[in-house]
C-alpha positions in Angstrom: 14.8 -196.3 63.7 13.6 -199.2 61.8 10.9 -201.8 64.3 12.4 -205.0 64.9 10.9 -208.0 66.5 13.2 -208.4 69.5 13.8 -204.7 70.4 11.3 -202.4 71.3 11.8 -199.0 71.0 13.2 -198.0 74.4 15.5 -201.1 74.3 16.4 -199.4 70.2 16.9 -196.1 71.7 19.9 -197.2 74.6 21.8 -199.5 72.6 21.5 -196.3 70.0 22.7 -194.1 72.9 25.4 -196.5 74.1 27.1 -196.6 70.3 27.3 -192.9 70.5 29.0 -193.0 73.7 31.4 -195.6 72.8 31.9 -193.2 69.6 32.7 -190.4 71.8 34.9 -192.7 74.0 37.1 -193.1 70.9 37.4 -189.7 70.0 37.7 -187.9 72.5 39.0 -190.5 76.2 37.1 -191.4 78.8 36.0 -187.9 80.4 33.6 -188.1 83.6 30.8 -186.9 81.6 31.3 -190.3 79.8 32.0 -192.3 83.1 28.6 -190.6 84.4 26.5 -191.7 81.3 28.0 -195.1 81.3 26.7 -195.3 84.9 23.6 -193.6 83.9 22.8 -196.5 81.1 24.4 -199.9 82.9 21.3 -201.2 84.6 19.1 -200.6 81.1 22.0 -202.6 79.8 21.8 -204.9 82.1 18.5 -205.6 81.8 18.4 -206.2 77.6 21.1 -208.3 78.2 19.2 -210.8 80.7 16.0 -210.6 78.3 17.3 -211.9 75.3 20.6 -214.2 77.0 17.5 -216.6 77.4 16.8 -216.7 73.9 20.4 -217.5 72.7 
């Protein structure tokens, strides 16, 4: 993954993990493995989100 200035690597890797899942939401429905990862990621998303909704 390439370094960016806002992101840092952990931040990189869940928004990487949350395109997959949104991938595999497409292909193949939502299943309850996909319901459990959602759950499993939403407060990491949460969190990104109120870090850089103060920079917009």
């Amino acid at each position: 993954m390439k370094n960016t200035l806002l992101l840092n690597k952990d931040e990189q890797i869940t928004l990487f993990l949350l395109a997959t899942l949104n991938n595999d939401i497409l292909v193949n429905g939502m299943t309850a493995d996909n319901m459990q990862t959602l759950k499993d990621l939403q407060s990491e998303l949460l969190c990104i989100v109120q870090k850089y909704a103060t920079v917009i």
